[in-house]
C-alpha positions as CSV (number, residue, x, y, z in Angstrom):
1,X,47.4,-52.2,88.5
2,X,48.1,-53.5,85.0
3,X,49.7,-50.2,83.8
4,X,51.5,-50.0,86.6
5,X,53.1,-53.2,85.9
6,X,53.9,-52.7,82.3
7,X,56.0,-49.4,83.5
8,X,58.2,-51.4,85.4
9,X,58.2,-53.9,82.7
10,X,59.8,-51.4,80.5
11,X,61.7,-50.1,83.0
12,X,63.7,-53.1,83.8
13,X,63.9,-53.6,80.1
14,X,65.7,-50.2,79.7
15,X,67.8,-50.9,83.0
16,X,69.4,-54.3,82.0
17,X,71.1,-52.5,78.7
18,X,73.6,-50.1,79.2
19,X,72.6,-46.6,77.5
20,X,69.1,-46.2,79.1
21,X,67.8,-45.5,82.2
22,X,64.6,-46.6,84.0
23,X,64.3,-42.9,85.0
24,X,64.2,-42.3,81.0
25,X,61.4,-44.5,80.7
26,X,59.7,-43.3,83.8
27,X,60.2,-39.4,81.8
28,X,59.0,-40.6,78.6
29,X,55.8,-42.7,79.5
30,X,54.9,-39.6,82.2
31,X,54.9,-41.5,85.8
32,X,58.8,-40.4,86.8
33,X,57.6,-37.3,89.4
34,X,55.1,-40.1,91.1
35,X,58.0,-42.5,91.1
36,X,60.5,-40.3,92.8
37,X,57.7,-39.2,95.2
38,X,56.7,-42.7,95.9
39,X,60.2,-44.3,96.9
40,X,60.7,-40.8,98.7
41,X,57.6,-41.1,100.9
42,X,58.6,-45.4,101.4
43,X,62.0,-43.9,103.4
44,X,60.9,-40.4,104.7
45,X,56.8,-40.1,104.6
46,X,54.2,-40.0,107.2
47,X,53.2,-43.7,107.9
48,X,49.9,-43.1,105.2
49,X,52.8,-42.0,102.8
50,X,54.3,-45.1,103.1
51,X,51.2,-47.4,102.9
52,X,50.6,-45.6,99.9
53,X,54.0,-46.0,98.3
54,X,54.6,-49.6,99.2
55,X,51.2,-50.5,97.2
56,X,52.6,-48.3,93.8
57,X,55.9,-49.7,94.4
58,X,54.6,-52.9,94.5
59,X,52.7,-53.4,91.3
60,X,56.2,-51.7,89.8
61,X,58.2,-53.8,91.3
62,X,56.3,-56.9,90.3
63,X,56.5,-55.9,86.6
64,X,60.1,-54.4,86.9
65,X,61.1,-58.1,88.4
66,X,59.9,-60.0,85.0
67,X,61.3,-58.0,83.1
68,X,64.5,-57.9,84.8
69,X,64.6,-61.6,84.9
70,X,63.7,-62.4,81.3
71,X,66.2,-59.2,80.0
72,X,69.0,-61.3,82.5
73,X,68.5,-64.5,81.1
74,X,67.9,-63.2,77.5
75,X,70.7,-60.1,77.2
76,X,73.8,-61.9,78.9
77,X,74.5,-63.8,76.1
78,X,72.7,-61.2,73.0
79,X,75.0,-58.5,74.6
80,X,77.7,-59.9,74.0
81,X,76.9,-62.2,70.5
82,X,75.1,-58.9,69.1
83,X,77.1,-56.5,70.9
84,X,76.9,-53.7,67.6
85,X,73.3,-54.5,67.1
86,X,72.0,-53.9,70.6
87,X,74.4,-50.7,71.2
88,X,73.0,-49.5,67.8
89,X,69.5,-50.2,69.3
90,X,70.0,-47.9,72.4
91,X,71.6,-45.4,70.7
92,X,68.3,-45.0,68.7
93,X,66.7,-44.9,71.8
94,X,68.5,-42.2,73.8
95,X,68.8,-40.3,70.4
96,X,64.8,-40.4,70.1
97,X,64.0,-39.3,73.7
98,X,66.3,-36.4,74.2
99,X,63.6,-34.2,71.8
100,X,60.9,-35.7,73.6
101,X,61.9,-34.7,77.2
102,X,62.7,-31.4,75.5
103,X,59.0,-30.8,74.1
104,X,58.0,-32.1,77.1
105,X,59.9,-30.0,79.7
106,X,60.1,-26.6,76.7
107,X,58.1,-24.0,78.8
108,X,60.2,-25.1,82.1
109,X,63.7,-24.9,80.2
110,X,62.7,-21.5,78.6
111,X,62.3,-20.2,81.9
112,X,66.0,-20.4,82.7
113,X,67.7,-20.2,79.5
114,X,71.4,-19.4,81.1
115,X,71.0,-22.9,82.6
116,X,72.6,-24.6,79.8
117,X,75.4,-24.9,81.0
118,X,74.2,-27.1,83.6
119,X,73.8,-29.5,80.1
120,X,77.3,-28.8,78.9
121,X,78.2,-29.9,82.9
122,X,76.1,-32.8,82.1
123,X,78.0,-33.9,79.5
124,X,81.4,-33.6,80.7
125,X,80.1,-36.0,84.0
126,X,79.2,-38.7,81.8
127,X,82.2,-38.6,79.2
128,X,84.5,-37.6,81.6
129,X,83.8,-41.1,83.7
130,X,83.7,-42.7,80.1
131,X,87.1,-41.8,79.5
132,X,88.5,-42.3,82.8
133,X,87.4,-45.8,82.6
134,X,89.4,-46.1,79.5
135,X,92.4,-44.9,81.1
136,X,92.2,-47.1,84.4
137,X,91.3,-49.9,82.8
138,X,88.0,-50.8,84.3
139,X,88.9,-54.2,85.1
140,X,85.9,-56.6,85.0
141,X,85.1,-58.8,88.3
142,X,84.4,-61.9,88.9
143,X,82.0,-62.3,91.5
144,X,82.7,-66.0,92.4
145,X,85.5,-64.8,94.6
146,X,84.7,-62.9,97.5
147,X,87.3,-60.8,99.1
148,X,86.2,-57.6,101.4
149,X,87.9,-55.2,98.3
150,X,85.8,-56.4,95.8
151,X,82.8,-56.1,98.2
152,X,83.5,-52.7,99.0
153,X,83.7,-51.3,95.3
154,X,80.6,-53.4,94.6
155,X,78.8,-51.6,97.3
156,X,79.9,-48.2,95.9
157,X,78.9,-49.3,92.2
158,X,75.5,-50.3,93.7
159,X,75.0,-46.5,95.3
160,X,76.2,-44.9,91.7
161,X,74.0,-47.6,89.4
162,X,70.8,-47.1,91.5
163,X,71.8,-43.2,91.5
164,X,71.7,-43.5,87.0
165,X,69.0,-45.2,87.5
166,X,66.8,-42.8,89.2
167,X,68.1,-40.3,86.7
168,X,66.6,-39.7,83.1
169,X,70.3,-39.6,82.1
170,X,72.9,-41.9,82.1
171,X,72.0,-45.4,83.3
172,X,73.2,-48.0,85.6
173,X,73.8,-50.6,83.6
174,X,75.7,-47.5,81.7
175,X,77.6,-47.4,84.9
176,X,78.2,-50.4,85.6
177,X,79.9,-51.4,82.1
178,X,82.1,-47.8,83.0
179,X,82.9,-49.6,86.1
180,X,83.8,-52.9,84.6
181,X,80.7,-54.7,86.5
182,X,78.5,-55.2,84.3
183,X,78.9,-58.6,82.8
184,X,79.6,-59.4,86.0
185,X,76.7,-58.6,88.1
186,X,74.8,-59.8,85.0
187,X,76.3,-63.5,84.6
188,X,76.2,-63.6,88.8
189,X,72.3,-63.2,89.0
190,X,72.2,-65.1,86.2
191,X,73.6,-67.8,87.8
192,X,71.6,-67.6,91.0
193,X,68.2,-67.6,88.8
194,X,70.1,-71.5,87.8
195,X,70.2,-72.2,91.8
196,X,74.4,-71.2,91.7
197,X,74.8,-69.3,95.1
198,X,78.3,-69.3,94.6
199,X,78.1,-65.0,94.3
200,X,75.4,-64.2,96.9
201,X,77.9,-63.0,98.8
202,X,79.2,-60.2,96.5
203,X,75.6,-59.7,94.9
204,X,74.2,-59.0,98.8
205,X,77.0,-56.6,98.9
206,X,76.1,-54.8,95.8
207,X,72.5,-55.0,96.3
208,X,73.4,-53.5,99.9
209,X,74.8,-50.8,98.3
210,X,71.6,-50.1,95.8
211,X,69.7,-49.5,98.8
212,X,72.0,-47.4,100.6
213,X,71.9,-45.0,97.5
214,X,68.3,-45.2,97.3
215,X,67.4,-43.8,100.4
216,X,70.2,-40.9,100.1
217,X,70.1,-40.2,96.6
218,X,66.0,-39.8,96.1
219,X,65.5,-37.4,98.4
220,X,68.2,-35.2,97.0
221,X,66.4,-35.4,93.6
222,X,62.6,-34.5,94.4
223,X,64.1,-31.5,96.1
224,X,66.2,-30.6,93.0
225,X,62.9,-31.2,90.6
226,X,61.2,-29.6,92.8
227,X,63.2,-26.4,93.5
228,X,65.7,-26.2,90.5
229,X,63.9,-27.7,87.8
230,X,65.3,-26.2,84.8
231,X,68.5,-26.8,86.2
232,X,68.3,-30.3,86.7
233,X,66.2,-31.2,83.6
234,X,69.4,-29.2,81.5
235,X,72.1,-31.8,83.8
236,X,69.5,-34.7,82.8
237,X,69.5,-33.7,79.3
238,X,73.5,-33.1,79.1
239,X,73.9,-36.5,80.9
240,X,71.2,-38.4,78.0
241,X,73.9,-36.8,75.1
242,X,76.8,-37.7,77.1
243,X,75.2,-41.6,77.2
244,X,75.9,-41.7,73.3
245,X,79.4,-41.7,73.9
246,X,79.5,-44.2,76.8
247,X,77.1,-46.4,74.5
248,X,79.7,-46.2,71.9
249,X,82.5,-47.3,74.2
250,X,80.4,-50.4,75.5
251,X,81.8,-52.8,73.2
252,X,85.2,-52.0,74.6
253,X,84.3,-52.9,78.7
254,X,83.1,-56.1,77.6
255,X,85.3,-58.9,79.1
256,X,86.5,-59.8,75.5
257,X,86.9,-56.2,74.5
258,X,86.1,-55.2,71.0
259,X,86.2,-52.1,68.8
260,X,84.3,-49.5,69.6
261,X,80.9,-48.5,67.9
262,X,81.5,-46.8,64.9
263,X,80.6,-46.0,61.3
264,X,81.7,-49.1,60.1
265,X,79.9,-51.8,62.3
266,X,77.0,-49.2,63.1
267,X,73.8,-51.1,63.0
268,X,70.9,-48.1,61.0
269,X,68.3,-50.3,61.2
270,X,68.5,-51.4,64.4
271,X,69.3,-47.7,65.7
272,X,65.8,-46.5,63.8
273,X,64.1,-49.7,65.7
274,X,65.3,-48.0,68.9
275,X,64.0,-44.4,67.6
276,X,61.0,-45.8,66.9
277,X,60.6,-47.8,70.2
278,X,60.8,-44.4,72.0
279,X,58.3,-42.8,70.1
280,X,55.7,-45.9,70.3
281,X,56.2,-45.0,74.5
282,X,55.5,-41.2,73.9
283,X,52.2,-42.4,71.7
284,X,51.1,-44.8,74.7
285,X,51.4,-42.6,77.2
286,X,49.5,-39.9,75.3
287,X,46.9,-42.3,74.6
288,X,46.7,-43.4,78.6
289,X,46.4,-39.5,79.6
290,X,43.6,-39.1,77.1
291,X,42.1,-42.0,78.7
292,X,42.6,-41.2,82.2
């Protein structure tokens, strides 16, 4: 039950930072196939299915909830104080785990070599939304004021950011700074965790749409892992690269836009931290299958 919990510890921690995924996570620390099964079997399974999922879910889902709340309370003001520093961070992250998930998934990519391009297609997804944002804009939010547009494109943004974040790719919280909602949605729960209520009505919209694309998007992944592996682990991979350059255009979605990450305020240090953080996941999860 404990180790359960601690995965969706980390996995909230990786969620609430645009750059990484829970899905990467959920890759890295060897637990993502039983997670995609498990909220699979919660909207589709037999009834002992269900039971079965609900109790995993659960103990995630308890762990996934403190971190969430402790990144929310602690990341809405560091993102945006330390904006160079934490990109750096997560850059050093995504950079470490794309070799991993390649060591890890080598004898299943081998296997269909002239998938690659399914990576280059990867790529082009994630910048190509990157870039588009750039050019429209992506005008932040502000959740206080509720009007049926604003609802609508929150409900979409929740389908896309729960999508990411079933993905070992690109993240939500990737997505939602693409979409201009991230210090948004961030500062709103925020707010509610200090007894505000002024944006439940947008957040129940957005959180409306979260579980929408949960139970379409899932089942559409286990069947792609399932029967195209290679395929989809070479769009994963392509989506993880693509990631750097959305990570590097963060700075720029943030309500006060700044200059983009580059050479000159690139954090080393901190982007090292975030290499080494990856491969301190990869070490406990190795010692948990020896274990086990």
């Amino acid at each position: 039950m404990l180790k359960d919990g601690i995965h969706g510890f980390c996995m909230a921690l990786a969620d609430s930072v645009p750059g990484v995924s829970g899905g990467t996570i959920a890759f890295i620390m060897g637990f993502y196939d039983r997670f995609i099964r498990s909220i699979d079997d919660l909207v589709f399974g037999t009834m002992q299915e269900k039971k079965g999922a609900v109790a995993y879910l659960a103990r995630l889902g308890v762990g996934w909830v403190i971190g969430m709340a402790l990144a929310v309370m602690l990341l809405s003001s560091l993102f945006e104080r330390q904006i160079y520093v934490v990109s750096s961070l997560f850059f050093g992250f995504v950079l470490g785990a794309v070799p991993l998930i390649v060591e890890e998934e080598l004898d299943c990519l081998r296997k269909k070599q002239q998938s690659f391009v399914f990576c280059l297609l990867g790529v082009a997804v994630v910048v190509g939304i990157t870039w588009m944002n750039q050019k429209t804009g992506g005008a932040s939010m502000d959740l206080a004021r509720f009007s049926i547009g604003t609802a609508l494109r929150l409900f979409l943004i929740g389908m896309a950011a729960i999508s990411a974040m079933f993905l070992p790719g690109i993240s939500g919280s990737t997505l939602l700074l693409i979409f201009g909602a991230y210090i948004p949605v961030i500062t709103a729960v925020k707010a509610v965790l200090t007894m505000d209520f002024t944006c439940v009505p947008s957040l129940m919209f957005f959180g409306c749409g979260i579980l929408a694309g949960a139970a379409t998007v899932v089942k559409a992944i286990r069947f792609c892992l399932e029967k195209y592996r290679p395929q989809t682990v070479y769009m994963i991979l392509g989506m993880m690269i693509g990631s750097l350059y959305a990570i590097c255009m963060g700075p720029a979605t943030l309500e006060t836009a700044q200059s983009a990450l580059n050479i000159d305020n690139f954090h080393a240090v901190a982007m090292i931290l975030g290499v080494a953080l990856v491969y301190g996941l990869q070490k406990i999860k190795e010692k948990s299958s020896r274990l086990s």
